[in-house]
Each structure stands twice: as structure tokens, then as C-alpha cells.
C-alpha positions as CSV (number, residue, x, y, z in Angstrom):
1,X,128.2,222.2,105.2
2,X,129.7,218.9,104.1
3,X,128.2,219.7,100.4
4,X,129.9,222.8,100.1
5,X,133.0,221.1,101.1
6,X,132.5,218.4,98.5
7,X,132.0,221.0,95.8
8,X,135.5,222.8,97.3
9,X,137.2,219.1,96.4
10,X,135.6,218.7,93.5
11,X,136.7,222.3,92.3
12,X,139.9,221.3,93.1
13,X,139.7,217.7,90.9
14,X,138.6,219.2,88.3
15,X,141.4,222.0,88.4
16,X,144.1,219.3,88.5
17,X,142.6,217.0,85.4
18,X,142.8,220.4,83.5
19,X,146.3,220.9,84.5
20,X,147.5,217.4,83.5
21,X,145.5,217.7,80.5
22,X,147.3,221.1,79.8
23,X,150.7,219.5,80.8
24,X,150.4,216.4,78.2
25,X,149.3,218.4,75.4
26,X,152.0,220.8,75.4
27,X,154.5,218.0,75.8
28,X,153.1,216.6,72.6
29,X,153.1,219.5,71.0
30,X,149.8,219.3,70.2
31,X,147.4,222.6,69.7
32,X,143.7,222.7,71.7
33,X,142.1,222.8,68.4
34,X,144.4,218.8,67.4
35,X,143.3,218.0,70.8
36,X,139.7,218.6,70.6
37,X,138.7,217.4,67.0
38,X,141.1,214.2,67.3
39,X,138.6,213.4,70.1
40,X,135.2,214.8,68.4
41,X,134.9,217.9,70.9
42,X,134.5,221.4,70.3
43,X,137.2,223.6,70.9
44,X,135.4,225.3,73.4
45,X,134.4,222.4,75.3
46,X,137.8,221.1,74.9
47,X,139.4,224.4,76.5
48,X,136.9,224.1,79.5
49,X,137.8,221.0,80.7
50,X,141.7,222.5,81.1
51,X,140.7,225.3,82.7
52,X,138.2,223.4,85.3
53,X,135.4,224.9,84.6
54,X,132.0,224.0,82.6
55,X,131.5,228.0,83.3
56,X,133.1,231.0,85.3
57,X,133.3,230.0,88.9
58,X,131.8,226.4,88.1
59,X,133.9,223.3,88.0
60,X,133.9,220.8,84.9
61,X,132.1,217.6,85.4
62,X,132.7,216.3,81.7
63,X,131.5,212.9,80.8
64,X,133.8,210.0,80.8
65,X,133.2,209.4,77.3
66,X,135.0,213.0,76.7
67,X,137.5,211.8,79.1
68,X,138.2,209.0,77.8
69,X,138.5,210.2,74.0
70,X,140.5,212.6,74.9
71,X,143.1,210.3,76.8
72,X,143.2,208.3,73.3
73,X,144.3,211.4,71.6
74,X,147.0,211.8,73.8
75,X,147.7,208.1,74.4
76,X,147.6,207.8,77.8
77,X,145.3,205.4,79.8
78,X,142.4,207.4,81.2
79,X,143.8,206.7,85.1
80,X,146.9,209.0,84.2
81,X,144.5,212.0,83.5
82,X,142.7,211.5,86.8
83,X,144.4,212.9,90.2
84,X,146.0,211.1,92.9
85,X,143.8,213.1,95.6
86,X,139.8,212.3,94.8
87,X,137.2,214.1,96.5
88,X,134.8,211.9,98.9
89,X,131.2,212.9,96.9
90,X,129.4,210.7,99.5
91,X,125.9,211.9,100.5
92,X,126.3,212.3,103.8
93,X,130.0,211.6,104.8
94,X,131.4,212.0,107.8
């Protein structure tokens, strides 16, 4: 029970790095496409990690080093992309 849980708050993470990705890029008035290249993704991949999800009904879990490319691009320190809230991924918690 507790992993399903931890995937619901993970879900949830994931959802609100995509939104402040989403929220900084439009205030820069940048496009996906500037976005993605600028920080040596794909488009595609780029798009997933805003909307959450690595596929349909399965939350992103991109690697830092995307993360932190893409926080260069928009010049932010990687801590602003991350939410306040962060899941407890604990094996085992309580």
C-alpha cells in the first residue's frame, strides 16, 4: 500500500516541476522547441517533462542532468524548478 501511495506523490511532483517548467518558459517567452535544444533535448522529451509524464498515465522521472540543463536555459538555479512539497520515496516508511 505505502508504494502506491509513494507513486500518487510522486505523480503529483512530477506534475508540479512540469507546471513551473511551463510557467517560466512562457514568462520568457520562450517556445518548447528554444527550450529543449538550448538544453540538448528533444522536443518531445522536452514536452514530457511539462506535462509530468515519461508516457500516458506515467509520471516523468527525468535525469538531473536534463533538469539541470534545462534550469540553465531558463536561468534559474535547479532548486527553483523543484517543489516545495517532496514525496517521502522511503522503502518502507511509516
Amino acid at each position: 500500500m505505502a508504494h502506491k501511495r509513494a507513486s500518487d506523490d510522486w505523480a503529483g511532483f512530477a506534475a508540479a516541476l512540469g507546471a513551473e517548467l511551463h510557467r517560466l518558459r512562457t514568462e520568457l517567452g520562450l517556445s518548447q522547441e528554444e527550450v529543449a535544444y538550448s538544453a540538448g533535448l528533444s522536443r518531445y522529451t522536452y514536452q514530457k517533462l511539462e506535462r509530468g509524464e515519461s508516457a500516458p498515465g506515467s509520471p516523468a522521472n527525468p535525469l538531473l542532468q536534463n533538469v539541470m540543463a534545462v534550469a540553465q536555459v531558463l536561468g534559474v538555479p535547479v532548486e527553483q524548478l523543484l517543489p516545495k512539497e517532496r514525496p517521502d520515496l522511503r522503502a518502507g516508511r511509516r
